[in-house]
C-alpha positions in Angstrom: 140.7 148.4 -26.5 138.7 145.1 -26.3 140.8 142.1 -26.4 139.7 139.1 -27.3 139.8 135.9 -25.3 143.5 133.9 -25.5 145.2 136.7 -27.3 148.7 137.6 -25.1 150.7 140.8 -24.7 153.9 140.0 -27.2 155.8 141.3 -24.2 154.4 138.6 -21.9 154.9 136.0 -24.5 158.4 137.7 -25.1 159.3 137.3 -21.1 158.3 133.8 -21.2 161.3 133.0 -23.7 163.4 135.8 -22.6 163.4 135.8 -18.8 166.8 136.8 -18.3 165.6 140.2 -20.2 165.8 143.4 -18.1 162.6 144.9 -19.4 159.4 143.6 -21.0 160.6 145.8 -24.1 164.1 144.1 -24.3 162.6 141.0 -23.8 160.1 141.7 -26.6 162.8 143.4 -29.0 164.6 140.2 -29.0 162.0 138.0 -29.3 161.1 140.0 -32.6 164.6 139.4 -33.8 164.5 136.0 -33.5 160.9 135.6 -35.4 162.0 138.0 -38.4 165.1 135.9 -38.1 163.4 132.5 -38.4 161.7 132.8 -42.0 159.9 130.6 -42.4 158.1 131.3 -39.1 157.9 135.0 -40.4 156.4 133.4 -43.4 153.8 131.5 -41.6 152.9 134.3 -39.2 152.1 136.8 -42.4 150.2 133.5 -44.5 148.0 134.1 -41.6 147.3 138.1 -41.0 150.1 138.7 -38.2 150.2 142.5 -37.6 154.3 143.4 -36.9 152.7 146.7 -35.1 150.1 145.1 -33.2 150.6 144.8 -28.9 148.9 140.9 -29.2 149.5 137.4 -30.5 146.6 135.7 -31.2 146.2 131.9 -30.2 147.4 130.8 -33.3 150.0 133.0 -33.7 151.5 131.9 -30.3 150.9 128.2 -31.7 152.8 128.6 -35.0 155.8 130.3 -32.4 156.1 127.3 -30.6 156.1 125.1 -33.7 159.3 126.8 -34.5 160.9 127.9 -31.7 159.7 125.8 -28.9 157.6 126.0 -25.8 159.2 128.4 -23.7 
């Protein structure tokens, strides 16, 4: 699978928030918690084709996380 340039693993991104987490797939299970949590960050992610079953953020998508959550 091709990816394309500034898209990240949402593990990666996940660690980056979560870097207590014992895993990359704990890390990434709670960082999905906290964005279906956050509505209106949910909301913003769907408004612009986020895929909850894809393995990437794309740039923007990792842009409209730190809007709501912060720079990790």
């Amino acid at each position: 699978m091709e990816v394309k340039k500034g898209m990240i693993l949402k593990s990666e991104l996940a660690q980056c928030y979560f870097p207590n987490a014992s895993t990359p797939s704990i890390a990434r299970t709670d960082l999905m918690r906290v964005i279906k949590r956050c509505s209106d960050l949910n909301s913003e992610l769907l408004k612009n084709g986020y895929k909850k079953y894809g393995n990437y953020f794309t740039p923007k998508e990792v842009k409209l996380i730190e809007e709501y959550l912060g720079e990790p």
